[in-house]
N, C-alpha and C positions, 0 to 999 in steps of 0.2 A: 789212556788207552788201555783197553782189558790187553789179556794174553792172548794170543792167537797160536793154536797147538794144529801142528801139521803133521800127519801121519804118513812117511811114505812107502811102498810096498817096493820089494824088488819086483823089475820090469823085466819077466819072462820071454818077453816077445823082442827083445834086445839084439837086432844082429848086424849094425855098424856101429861105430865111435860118436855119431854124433845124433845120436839116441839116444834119451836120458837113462841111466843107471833106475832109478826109482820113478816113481806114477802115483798119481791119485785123481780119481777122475771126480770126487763130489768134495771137494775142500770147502767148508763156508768163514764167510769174512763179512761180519758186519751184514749177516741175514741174507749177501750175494755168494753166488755157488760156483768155483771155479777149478780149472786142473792143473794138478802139482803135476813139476818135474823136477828132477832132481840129478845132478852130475856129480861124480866123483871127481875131482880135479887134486892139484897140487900148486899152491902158493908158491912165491918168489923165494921164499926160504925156505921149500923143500918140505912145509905144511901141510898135511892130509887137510884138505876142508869137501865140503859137498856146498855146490853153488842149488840155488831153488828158483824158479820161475814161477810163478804164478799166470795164468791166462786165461782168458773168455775159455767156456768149456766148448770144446770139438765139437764142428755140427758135419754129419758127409755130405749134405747136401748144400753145403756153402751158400747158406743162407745166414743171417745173424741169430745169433745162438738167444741170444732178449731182444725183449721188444723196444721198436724206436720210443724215443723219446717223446711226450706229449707234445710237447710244441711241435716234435718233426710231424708227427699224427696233424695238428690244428694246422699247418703251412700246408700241408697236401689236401688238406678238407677246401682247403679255402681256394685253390687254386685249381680243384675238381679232380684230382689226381685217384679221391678213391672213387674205388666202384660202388659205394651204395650212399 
């Protein structure tokens, strides 16, 4: 597995606790494009660490951020599901 180098910005627009500390809204991994988050937390033994999430990138209109899968495409073809 190569290195995967994650860059995370301080998250200016931060104003509860359970909003990530850091952000990155275009991370790629293996040619897919995702959004870092990132918390400051504190381990069992009193540890500075930052935990990281990685996620499908934010769509607002709640829709899927990629496209379905081919075969989901070929199952709704087949059953009439699209419109052309």
């Amino acid at each position: 597995m190569d290195k995967i180098k994650i860059a995370l910005f301080h998250n200016s627009y931060k104003d509860k606790d359970t909003k990530p500390d850091f952000t990155n809204k275009s991370v790629e991994v293996n040619g897919e494009t995702y959004d870092a988050a990132g918390w400051r937390n504190t381990d069992k033994n009193g540890n500075e660490m930052i935990s990281i999430t990685l996620s499908e990138p934010y769509n607002p209109n709640g829709m899927a951020a990629t496209p379905p899968a081919p075969t989901a495409i070929k199952k709704a073809n087949e059953e009439g599901d699209l419109p052309f």
